[in-house]
N, C-alpha and C positions, 0 to 999 in steps of 0.2 A: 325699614329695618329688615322686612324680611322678601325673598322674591316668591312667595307663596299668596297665591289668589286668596283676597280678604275675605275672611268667611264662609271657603270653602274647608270642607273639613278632609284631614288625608286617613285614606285607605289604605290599612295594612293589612297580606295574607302571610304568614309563615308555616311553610312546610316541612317535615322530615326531608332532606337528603340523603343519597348515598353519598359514601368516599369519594369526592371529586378531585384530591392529592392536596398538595400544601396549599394553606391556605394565599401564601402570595403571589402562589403563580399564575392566582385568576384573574388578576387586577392586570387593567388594562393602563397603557402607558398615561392617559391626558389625568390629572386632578386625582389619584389614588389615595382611596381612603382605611386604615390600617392601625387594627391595635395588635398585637399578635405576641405571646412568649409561650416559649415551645411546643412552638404549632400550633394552640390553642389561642383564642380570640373570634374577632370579627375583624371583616374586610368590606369595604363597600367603595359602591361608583356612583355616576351620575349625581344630578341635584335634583330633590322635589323641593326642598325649601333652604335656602341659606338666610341664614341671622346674624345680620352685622351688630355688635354690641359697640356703643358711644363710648368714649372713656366716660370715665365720674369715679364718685368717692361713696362710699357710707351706703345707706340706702339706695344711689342707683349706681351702684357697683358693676361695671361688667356679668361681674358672678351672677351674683344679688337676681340683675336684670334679667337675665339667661337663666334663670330658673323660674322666674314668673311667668317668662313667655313660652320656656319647654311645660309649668304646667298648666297653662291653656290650650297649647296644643293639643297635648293628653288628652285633656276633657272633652274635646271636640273631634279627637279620631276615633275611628271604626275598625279596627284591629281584631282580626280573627287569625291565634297562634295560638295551634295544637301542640308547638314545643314545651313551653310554658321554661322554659330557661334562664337567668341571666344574661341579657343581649340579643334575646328573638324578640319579636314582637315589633313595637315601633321603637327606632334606636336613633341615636343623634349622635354624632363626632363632633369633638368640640377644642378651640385650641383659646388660649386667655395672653393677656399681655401680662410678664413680671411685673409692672407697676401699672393700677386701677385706670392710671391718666395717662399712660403713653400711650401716643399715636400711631402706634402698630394699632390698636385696635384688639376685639375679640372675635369670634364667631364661634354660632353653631349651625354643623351642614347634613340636614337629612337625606341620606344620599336614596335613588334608583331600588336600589338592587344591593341587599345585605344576604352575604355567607359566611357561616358563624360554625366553630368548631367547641366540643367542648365535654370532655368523656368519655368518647368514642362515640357523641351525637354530633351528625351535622345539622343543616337547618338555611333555610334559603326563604330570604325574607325580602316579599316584592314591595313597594309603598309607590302610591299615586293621589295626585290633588284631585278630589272630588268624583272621580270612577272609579272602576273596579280595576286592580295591576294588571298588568299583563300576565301572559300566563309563565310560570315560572321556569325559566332556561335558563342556561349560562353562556355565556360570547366565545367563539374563539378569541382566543386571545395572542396579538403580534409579540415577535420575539422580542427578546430582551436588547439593547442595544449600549455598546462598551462606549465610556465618554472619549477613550481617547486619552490621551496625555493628560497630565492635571499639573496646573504650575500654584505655589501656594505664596501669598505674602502677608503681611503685617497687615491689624487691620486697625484702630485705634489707639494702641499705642505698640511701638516696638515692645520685645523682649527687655531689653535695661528700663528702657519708662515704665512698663509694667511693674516690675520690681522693684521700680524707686516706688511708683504709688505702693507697694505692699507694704514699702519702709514707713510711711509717712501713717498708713492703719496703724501697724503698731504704736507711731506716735500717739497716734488720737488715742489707741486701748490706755496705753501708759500714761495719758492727760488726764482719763478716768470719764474721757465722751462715751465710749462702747466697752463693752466685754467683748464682745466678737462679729464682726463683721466679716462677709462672704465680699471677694472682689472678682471678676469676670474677665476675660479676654477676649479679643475677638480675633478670626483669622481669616481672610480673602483667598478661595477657591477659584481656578479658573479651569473649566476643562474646553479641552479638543474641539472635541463636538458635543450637540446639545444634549443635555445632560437628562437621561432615561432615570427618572425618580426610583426605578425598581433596580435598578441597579444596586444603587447603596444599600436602598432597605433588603432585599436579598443577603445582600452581603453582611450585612448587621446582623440576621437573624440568625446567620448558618455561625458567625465568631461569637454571639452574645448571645446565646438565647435562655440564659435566666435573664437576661434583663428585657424590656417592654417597647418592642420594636413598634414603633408609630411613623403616620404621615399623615396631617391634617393641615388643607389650604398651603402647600407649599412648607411645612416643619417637616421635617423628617430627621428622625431619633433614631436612638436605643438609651433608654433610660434605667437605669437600677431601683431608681426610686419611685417607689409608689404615696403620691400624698393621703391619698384615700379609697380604701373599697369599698362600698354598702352592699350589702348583699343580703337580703331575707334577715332583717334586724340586725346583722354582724356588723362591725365595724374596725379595721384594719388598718393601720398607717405603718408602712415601713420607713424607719428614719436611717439615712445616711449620715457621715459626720467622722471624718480622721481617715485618712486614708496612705499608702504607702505604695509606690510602684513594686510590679514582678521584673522579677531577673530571668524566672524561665527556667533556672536549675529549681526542682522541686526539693529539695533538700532548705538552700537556700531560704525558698521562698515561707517553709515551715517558718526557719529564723526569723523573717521578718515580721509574720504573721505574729509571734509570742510576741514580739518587741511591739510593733503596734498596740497589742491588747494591754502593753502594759506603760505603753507613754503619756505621761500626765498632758504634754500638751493636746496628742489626739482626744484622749479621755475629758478633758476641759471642754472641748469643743462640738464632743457629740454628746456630753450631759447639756451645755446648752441648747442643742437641736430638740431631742430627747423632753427636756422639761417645755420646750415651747408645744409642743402637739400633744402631751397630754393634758395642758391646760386648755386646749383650745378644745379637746373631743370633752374637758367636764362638765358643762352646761347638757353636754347632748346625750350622756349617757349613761345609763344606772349604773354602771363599774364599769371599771377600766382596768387592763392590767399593763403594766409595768416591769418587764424582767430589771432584775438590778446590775446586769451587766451586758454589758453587747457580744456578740458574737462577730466574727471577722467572715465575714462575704468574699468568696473569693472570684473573681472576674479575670479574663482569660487578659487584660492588662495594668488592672489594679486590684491592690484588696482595701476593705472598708470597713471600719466598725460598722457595725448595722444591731439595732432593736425593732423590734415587731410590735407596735405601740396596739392593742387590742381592749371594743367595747363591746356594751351590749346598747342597742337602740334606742333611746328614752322619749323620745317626740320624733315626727314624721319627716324629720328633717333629707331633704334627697341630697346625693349623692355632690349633686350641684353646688347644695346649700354650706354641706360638710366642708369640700372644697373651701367655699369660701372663709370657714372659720377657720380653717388650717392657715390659708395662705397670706403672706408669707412666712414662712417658719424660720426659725433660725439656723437652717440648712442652707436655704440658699439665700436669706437676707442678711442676718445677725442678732445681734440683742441688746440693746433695747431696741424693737423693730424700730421706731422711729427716727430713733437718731443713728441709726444702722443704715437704714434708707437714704439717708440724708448726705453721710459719710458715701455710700456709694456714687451718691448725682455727683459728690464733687469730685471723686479720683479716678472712678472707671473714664471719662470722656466720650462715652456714648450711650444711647438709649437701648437699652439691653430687648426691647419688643417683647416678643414672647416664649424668649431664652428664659428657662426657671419660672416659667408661669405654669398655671395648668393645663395638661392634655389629656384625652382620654374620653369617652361616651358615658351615655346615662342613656336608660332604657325608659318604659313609659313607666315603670314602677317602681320608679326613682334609684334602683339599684345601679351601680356602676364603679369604672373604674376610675381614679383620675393621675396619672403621674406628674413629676413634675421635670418638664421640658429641657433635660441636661443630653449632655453630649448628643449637639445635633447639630444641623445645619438648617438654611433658612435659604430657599430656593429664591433667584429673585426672577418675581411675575414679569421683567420689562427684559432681562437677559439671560435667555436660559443658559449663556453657558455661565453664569456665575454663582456662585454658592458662597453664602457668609457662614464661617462654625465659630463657636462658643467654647468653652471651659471655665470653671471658675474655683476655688479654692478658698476656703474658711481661714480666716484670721484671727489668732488669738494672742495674748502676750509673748508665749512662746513662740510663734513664730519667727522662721530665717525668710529673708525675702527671697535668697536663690534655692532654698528646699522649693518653696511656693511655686515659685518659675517652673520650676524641674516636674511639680505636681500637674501643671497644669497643662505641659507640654505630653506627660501620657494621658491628661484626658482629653486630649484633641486627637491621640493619636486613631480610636475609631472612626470618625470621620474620615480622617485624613488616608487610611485604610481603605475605608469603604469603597471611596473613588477611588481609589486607584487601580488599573487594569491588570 
């Protein structure tokens, strides 16, 4: 399960740094490790220990699993950080599959060499199995390199197939199977030449950066949404749910923004997102708050109802653990999760891997962040020049299946940005 010598225990030193400049420019081309919004996060390279997670369900959950075994590690490293931060110390990046039993798999990858930014503290954090780290430097690092041309095509179902499946959801909603179910797309990337992972993610960060620019084992994002933060007892969930594309006239866009805040179908659909994560944080939290209206997020290609779902800590639950009581919510699965999940095996036509699962690190003090894995692409290990991307869109009665189409066609459009030269 994991490629870490059994028994040996890892050695963490984390140091003050000065300004070393953004933090993605440090990361070198092979395996880049990366949570970052604006300019803030951690970055990291190498492997000291990678943790392949089994599928399973219930108790050996992916999640579940990967928090048992990040806190054994804990207990058995040696970790000397004078930061004392969120994300110094000993850190783990971690990426999960959208459903517990797909064969994507999960992992978590203690990388080398963690640099971390974060209030105008930096922080450089070395980790080694059984010695002491090395002593703490940063690599030069090779330039950036353009993929080249990028050709895009269909990746599981065309454009009308997709739409007929969005018609056939609202059947199920209208049968009285689901209240709302999320359905997914897929799109086939090809570039030029082999395709430099820092490419995209650069490009994500400089067009998105409220949103949560990641790369773990070949994912690479920018995500808006946050599943979960733990941080020093806090507890944070930002829920997405209704969205409407920009035109780019800011006048315009005002318009749209009123009209979304007041569309009963968006409003349907991020009350259901909305009621699924605050029941999932009440077991774990002495209050919780709830605003009673969303606010509209605005994003440089879509805007979003968005709520700020906020606790307070009630058991020692890590960040990991939280994760898993969240997911999946009714953001990116539906509702009734069950038969929401069920409705998706049958109409998406492919295994969604670790598109809308969780991404994001946990520290050794269980504090962390974790988003959940939207607007991204999915490197493939055997072809670098290929890239699969993702988008997916919430289903509710109101629903049109060619609005849906239309929806999910700008949120592939960062991806499909990204690469391009």
């Amino acid at each position: 399960m994991t490629t870490a010598p059994v028994g040996v225990p890892l050695v963490v030193r984390t140091l003050p740094l000065s300004d070393p400049g953004p933090l993605l420019s440090l990361l070198p081309h092979a395996a880049p490790l990366a949570w970052v919004r604006r300019g803030e996060g951690i970055v990291g390279w190498g492997t000291v220990a990678r943790i392949d997670l089994p599928p399973g369900r219930g108790e050996s959950s992916p999640l579940r699993l990967a928090d048992r075994v990040w806190s054994d590690l804990v207990a058995h490293a040696l970790v000397r950080d004078v930061v004392g931060l969120p994300g110094s110390g000993l850190v783990a990046f971690g990426s999960f599959g959208f459903s517990p039993s797909s064969p994507a798999g999960a992992v978590l990858v203690i990388p080398e060499v963690v640099v971390g930014h974060r209030a105008g503290q930096w922080w450089l954090t070395t980790i080694s199995a059984g010695g002491l780290p090395p002593p703490p430097e940063l690599p030069d690092v090779e330039p950036v390199s353009s993929p080249g041309e990028v050709s895009f095509a269909d990746g599981a179902l065309g454009a009308a197939q997709w739409a007929g499946a969005v018609a056939e959801a609202i059947d199920a909603i209208a049968a009285g199977r689901v209240d709302k179910v999320v359905l997914a797309r897929d799109m086939e990337a090809r570039t030029e030449q082999e395709l430099d992972p820092r490419w995209p993610l650069r490009r994500l960060a400089e067009r998105y950066p409220g949103c949560f620019t990641f790369s773990v084992d070949g994912l690479i994002g920018a995500t808006p949404e946050l599943l979960v933060r733990r941080e020093k007892g806090l507890v944070t969930s930002r829920v997405l749910a209704g969205t409407i594309r920009r035109t780019g006239d800011d006048a315009r866009d005002l318009s749209l923004a009123a009209s979304l805040a007041r569309s009963s179908k968006d409003l349907e659909e991020h009350e259901y997102a909305v009621r699924s994560v605050a029941e999932a944080l009440l077991p774990h939290c002495t209050s919780t708050n709830v605003p009673e209206s969303p606010f509209v997020l605005h994003l440089a290609n879509v805007m979003h109802l968005a709520t700020d779902v906020t606790g307070v800590l009630a058991d020692a639950s890590s960040a990991l653990a939280l994760a898993d009581a969240l997911h999946p919510s009714a953001a990116v699965c539906g509702t009734p999760t069950t038969q929401a999940a069920e409705l998706i095996e049958e109409l998406e036509a492919m295994d969604r891997g670790r598109y809308a699962g969780p991404v994001g690190w946990i520290d050794a003090e269980g504090d962390g962040e974790w988003g959940l894995a939207l607007r991204c692409g999915r490197l493939d290990p055997d072809d670098p020049h290929s890239v699969r991307l993702f988008a997916g869109c919430g289903i509710v009665a109101g629903s049109d299946p060619e609005a849906e189409l239309a929806e999910s066609v700008a949120k592939l459009v960062p991806m499909r940005d990204a690469l391009a030269t």
